[in-house]
C-alpha positions as CSV (number, residue, x, y, z in Angstrom):
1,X,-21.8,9.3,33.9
2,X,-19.0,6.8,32.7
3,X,-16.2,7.8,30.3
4,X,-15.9,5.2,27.4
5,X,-11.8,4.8,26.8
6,X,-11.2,4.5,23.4
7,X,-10.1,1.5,21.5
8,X,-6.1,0.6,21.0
9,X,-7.5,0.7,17.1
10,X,-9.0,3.8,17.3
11,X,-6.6,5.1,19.7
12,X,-3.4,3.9,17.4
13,X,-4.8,5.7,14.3
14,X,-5.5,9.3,16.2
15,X,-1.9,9.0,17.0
16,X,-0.8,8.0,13.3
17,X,-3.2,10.7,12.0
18,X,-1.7,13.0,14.2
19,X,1.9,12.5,13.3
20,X,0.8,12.6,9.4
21,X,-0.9,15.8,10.0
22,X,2.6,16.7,10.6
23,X,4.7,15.0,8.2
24,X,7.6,16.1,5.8
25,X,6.6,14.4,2.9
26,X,9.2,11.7,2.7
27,X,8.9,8.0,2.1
28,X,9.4,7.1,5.2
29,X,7.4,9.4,7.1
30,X,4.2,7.0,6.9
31,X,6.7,4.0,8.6
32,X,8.0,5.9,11.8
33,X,4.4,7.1,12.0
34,X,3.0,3.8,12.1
35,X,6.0,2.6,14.7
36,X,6.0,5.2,16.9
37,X,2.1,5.2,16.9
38,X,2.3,2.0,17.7
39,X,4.6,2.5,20.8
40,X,2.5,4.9,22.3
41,X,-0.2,1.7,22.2
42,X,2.4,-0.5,23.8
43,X,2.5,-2.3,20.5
44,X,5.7,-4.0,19.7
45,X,8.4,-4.4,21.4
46,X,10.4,-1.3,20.3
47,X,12.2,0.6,23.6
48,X,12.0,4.4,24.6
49,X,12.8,6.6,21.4
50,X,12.8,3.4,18.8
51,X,15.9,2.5,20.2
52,X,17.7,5.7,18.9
53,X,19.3,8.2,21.9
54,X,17.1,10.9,22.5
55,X,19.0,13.5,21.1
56,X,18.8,11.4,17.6
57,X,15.0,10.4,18.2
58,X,14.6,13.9,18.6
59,X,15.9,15.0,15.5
60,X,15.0,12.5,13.7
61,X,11.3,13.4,14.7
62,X,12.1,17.2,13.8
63,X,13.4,16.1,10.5
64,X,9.9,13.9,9.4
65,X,7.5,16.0,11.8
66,X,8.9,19.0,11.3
67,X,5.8,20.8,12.6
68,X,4.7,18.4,15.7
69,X,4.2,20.8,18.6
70,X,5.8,17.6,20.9
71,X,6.2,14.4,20.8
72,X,4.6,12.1,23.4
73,X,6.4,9.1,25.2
74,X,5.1,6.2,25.3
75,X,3.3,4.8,28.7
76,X,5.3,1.7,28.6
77,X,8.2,0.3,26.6
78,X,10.2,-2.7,26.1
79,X,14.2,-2.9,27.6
80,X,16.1,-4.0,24.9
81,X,17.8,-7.4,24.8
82,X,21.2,-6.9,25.9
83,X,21.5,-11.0,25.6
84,X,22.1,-9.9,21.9
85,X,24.0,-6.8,21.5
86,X,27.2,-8.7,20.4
87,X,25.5,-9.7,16.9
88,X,24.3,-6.2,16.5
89,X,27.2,-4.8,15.8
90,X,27.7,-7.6,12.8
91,X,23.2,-6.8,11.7
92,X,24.7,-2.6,11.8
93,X,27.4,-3.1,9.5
94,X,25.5,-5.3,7.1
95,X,22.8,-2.6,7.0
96,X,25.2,0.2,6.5
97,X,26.8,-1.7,3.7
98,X,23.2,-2.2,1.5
99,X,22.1,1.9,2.2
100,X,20.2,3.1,-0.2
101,X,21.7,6.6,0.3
102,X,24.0,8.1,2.8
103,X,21.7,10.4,4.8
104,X,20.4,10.7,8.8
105,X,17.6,9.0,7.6
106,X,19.2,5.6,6.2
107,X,21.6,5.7,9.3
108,X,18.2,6.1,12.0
109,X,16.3,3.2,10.4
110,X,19.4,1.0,10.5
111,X,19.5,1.9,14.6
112,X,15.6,1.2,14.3
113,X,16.1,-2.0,12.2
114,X,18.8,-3.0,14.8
115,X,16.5,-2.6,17.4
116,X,13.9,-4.2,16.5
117,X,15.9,-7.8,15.9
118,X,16.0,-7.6,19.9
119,X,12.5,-8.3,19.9
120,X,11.2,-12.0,20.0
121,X,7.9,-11.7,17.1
122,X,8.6,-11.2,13.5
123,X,10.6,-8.3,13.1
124,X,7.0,-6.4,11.3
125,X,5.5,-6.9,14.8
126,X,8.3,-6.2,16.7
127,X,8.5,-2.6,15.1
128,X,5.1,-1.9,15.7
129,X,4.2,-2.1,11.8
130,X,0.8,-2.9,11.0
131,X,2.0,-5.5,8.1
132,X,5.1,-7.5,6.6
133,X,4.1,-5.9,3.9
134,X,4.9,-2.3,5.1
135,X,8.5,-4.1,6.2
136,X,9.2,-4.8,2.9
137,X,8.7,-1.2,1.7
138,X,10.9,-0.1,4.8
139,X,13.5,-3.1,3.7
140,X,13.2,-1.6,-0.6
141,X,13.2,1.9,0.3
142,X,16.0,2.2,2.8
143,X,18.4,-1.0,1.6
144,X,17.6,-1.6,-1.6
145,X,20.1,-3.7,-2.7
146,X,20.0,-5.5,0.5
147,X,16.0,-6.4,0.0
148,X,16.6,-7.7,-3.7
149,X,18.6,-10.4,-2.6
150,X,15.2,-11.5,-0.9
151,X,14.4,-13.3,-3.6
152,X,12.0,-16.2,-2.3
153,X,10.7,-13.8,0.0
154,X,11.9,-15.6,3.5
155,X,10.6,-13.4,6.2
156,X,12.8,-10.7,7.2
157,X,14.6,-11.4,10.6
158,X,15.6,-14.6,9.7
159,X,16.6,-13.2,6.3
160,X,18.8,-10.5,7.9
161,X,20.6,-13.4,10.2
162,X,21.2,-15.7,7.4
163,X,23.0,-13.2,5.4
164,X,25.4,-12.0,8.6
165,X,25.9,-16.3,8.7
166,X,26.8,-16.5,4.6
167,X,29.2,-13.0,5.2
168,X,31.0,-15.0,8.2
169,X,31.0,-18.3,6.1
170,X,28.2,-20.5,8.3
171,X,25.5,-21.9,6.2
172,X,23.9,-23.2,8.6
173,X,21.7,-20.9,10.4
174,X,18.5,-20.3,13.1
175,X,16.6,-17.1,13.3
176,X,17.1,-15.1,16.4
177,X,14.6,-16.2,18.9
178,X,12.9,-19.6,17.3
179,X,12.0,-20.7,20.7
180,X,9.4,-18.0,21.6
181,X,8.7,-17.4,17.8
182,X,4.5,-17.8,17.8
183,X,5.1,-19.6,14.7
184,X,7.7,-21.9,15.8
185,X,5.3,-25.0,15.4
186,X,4.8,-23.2,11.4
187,X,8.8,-23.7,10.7
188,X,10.1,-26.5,12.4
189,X,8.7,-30.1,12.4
190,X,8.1,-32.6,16.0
């Protein structure tokens, strides 16, 4: 008799539809759902607790899931890029400014956020969202003010970057990680 392993499809919604089963109620509930079901695929390229320490990834999960019996880890997870941990601390402070409101919440998805602009994809994929689209609500929901200045709708890692380049005066700048960007040849020209 042979055991048929589920689908990554099938096997990243059970985990979504478990954490839901779970959930608070809050807007962003369905996002960390997605991400950290996504993880648990090896989808992404989010590290061990979405970047956050454990103790916050913890309560963070307690605050959204508040009646998840555990949460599993992930079988495999991405280091992060310490190559660009100096401009982090420039991407935090520009998230922190454009909150929508002071709360654990807003101050988990900027570590999140942060974390995910180590990754090398667009920043969607690199959270383990399932579209730009759900980055978008993430970006309205959690820095408003921030996200309406996305006016033309430039993707969002390379729109994070340019605005930390306007706040230090260079208006001339590249996105993150161009060269291993899948849509590099989509951007630049020969």
């Amino acid at each position: 008799m042979t055991t048929t392993l589920p689908n990554t499809t099938t096997l990243l919604h059970t985990h979504y539809n478990h954490l839901m089963q779970h959930r608070r109620g809050e807007t962003n509930d369905h996002l960390l759902a997605t991400m950290y079901a996504s993880a648990l695929c090896g989808q992404g390229a989010m590290p061990l607790h979405l970047g956050l320490p454990l103790d916050i990834f913890r309560s963070m999960m307690e605050h959204h899931f508040p009646t998840l019996p555990s949460v599993p880890l992930p079988a495999h997870v991405q280091p992060l890029d310490f190559s660009r941990l100096p401009e982090l601390d420039d991407l935090r402070t520009l998230l922190q400014q454009h909150q929508s409101q002071p709360s654990p919440t807003a101050g988990w998805m900027t570590e999140i956020l942060c974390a995910g602009c180590t990754g090398n994809d667009h920043l969607w994929q690199d959270l383990g969202l399932w579209s730009r689209k759900d980055l978008s609500a993430l970006m309205y929901d959690n820095f408003r003010t921030l996200a309406e200045q996305n006016d033309k709708d430039m993707k969002w890692k390379k729109f994070l970057y340019k605005q930390m380049c306007i706040g230090e005066g260079i208006y001339v700048c590249r996105s993150p990680s161009c060269e291993v960007c899948v849509d590099y040849a989509a951007c630049f020209g020969e």
